[in-house]
C-alpha positions as CSV (number, residue, x, y, z in Angstrom):
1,X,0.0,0.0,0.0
2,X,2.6,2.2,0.5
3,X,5.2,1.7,-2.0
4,X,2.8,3.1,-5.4
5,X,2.3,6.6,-2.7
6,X,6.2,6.4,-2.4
7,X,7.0,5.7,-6.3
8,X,4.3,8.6,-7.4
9,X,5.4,11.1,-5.4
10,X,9.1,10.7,-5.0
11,X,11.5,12.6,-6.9
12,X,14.5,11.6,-8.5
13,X,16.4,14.0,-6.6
14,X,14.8,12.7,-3.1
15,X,15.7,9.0,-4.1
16,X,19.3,10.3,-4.3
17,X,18.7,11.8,-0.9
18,X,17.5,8.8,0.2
19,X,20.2,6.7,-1.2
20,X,23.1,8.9,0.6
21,X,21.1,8.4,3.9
22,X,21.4,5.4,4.1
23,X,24.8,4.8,2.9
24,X,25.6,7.4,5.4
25,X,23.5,5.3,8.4
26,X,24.6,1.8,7.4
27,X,28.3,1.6,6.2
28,X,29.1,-1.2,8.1
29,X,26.4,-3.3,6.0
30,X,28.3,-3.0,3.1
31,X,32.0,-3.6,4.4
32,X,31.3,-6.5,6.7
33,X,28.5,-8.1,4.4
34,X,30.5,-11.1,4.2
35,X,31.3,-12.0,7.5
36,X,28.7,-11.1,9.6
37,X,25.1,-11.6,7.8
38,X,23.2,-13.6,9.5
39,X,21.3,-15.4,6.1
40,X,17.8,-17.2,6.2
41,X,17.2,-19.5,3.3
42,X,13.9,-20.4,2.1
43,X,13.4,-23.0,-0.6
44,X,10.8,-22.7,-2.9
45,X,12.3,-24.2,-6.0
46,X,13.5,-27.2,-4.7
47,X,16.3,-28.7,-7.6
48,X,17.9,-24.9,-6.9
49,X,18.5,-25.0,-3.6
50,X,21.4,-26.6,-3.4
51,X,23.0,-24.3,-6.3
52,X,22.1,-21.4,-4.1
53,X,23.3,-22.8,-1.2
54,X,26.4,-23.9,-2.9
55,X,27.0,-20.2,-4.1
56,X,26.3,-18.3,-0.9
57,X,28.9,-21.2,0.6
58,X,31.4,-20.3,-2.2
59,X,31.2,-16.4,-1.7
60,X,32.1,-16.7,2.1
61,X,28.8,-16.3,3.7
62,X,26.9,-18.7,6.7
63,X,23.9,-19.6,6.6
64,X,21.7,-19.6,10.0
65,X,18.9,-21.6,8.5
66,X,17.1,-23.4,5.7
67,X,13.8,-24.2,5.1
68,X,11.6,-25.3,2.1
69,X,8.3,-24.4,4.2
70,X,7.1,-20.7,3.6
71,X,3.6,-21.1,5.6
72,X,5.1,-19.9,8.5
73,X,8.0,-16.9,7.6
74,X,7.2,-14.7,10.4
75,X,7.8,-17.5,12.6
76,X,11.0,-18.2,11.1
77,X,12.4,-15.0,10.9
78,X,11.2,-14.4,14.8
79,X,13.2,-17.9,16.0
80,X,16.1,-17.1,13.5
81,X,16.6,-13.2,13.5
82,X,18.0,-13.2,10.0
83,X,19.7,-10.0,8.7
84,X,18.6,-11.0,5.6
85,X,16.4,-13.0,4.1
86,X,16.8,-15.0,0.5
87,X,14.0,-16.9,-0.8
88,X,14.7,-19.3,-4.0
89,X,11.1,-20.3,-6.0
90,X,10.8,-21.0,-9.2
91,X,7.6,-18.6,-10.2
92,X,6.5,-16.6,-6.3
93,X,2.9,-17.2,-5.9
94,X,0.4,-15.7,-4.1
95,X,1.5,-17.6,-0.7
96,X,5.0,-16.4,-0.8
97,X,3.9,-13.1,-1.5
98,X,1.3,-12.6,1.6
99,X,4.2,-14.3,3.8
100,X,6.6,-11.7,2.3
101,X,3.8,-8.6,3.5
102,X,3.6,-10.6,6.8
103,X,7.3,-10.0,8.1
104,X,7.8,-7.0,6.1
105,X,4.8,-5.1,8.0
106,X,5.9,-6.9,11.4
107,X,9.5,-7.6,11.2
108,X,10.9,-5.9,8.1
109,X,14.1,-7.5,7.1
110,X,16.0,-6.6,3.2
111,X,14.7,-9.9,1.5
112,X,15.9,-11.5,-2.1
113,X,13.7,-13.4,-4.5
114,X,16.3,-15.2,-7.0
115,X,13.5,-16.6,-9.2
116,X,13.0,-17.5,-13.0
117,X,9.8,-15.7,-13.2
118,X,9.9,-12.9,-15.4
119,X,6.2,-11.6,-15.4
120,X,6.1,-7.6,-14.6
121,X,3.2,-8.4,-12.7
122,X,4.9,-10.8,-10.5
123,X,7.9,-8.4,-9.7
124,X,5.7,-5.4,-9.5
125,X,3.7,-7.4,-6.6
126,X,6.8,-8.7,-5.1
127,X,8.1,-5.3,-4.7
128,X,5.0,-4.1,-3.4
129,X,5.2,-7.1,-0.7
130,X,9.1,-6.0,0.6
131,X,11.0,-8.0,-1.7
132,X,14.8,-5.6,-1.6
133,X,16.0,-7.3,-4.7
134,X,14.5,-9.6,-7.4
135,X,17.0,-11.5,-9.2
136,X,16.0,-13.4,-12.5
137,X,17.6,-16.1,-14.3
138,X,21.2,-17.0,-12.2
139,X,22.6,-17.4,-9.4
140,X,26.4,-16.9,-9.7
141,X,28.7,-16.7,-6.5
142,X,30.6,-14.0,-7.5
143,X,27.8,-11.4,-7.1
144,X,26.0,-12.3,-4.3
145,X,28.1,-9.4,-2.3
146,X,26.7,-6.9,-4.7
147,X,23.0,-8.2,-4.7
148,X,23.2,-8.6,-1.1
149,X,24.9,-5.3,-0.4
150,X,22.0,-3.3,-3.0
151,X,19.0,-5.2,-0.9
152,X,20.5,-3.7,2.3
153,X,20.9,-0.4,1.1
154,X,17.4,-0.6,-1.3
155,X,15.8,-2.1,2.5
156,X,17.7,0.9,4.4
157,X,16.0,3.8,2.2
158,X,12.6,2.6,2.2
159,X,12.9,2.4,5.6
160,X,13.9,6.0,6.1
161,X,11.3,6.7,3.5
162,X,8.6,5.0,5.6
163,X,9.6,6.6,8.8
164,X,10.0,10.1,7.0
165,X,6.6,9.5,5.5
166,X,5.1,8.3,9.3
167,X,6.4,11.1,11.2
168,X,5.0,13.4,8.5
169,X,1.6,12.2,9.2
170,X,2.1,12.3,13.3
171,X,2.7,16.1,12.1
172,X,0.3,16.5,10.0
173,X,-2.5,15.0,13.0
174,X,-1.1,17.0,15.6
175,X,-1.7,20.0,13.6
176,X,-5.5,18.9,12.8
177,X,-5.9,18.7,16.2
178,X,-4.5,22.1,17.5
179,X,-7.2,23.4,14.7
180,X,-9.8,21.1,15.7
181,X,-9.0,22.9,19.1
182,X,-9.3,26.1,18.2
């Protein structure tokens, strides 16, 4: 609900804003990515699993738990406390997406889709749900770093977005209710 009042109304020169905040708030996200994430791996797509697994492995990075059952994410992601969470499914459907909203509205975390869905539809809803970073076709060790590190930074400006866009309206209700009061 809140990401198509974001994308209408924000300019290209506040997304730059944006951007620079959080790169200025979270450095550390990007220079320790490797060594410290704590990674949650969901399987949806079960013959890729172990190639994403394999690559995350291969680029230096620890898991701190895998599942193939999505029916309960925000319980997951409560037991686990991921940093970051990467889900692997062949085409996200409409489960995966209303697990995606779940945690994103109650414990929002930068989350990956690698996928092999390429509908705009699809993305436009996954994006809409909290997915960071949607990743089609590939999964190749060698730039998971980068994926990971733009879903941090992508997850750290919404965030500053939403919490910009929150304290606007606590502004904009306090003042209704000094006129109310008048």
């Amino acid at each position: 609900p809140l990401a198509p009042v974001l994308a209408g109304k924000l300019t290209s020169h506040a997304k730059e804003l944006c951007l620079m905040d959080a790169l200025l708030k979270a450095p550390s996200a990007m220079a320790t990515a490797t060594q410290t994430l704590r990674i949650l791996l969901i399987n949806h797509a079960p013959k890729k699993l172990s190639h994403l697994r394999t690559a995350l492995i291969e680029a230096g990075f620890t898991l701190i738990d895998e599942s193939s059952l999505i029916s309960n994410l925000s319980a997951q992601v409560e037991a686990t406390q991921p940093d970051v969470i990467l889900l692997d499914s062949h085409s996200p459907d409409y489960d995966l997406m209303e697990q995606i909203s779940l945690v994103s509205r109650d414990q929002p975390r930068p989350t990956v889709i690698f996928t092999d869905e390429q509908n705009p539809d699809v993305m436009r809803q996954a994006i809409q749900s909290g997915v960071s970073a949607y990743i089609v076709a590939g999964i190749q060790p060698q730039r998971l770093k980068s994926i990971l590190d733009v879903a941090m930074l992508r997850f750290a400006c919404d965030q500053a977005l939403r919490a910009q866009l929150n304290a606007r309206d606590q502004q904009m209700a306090e003042r209704k209710r000094v006129e109310l009061a008048k």
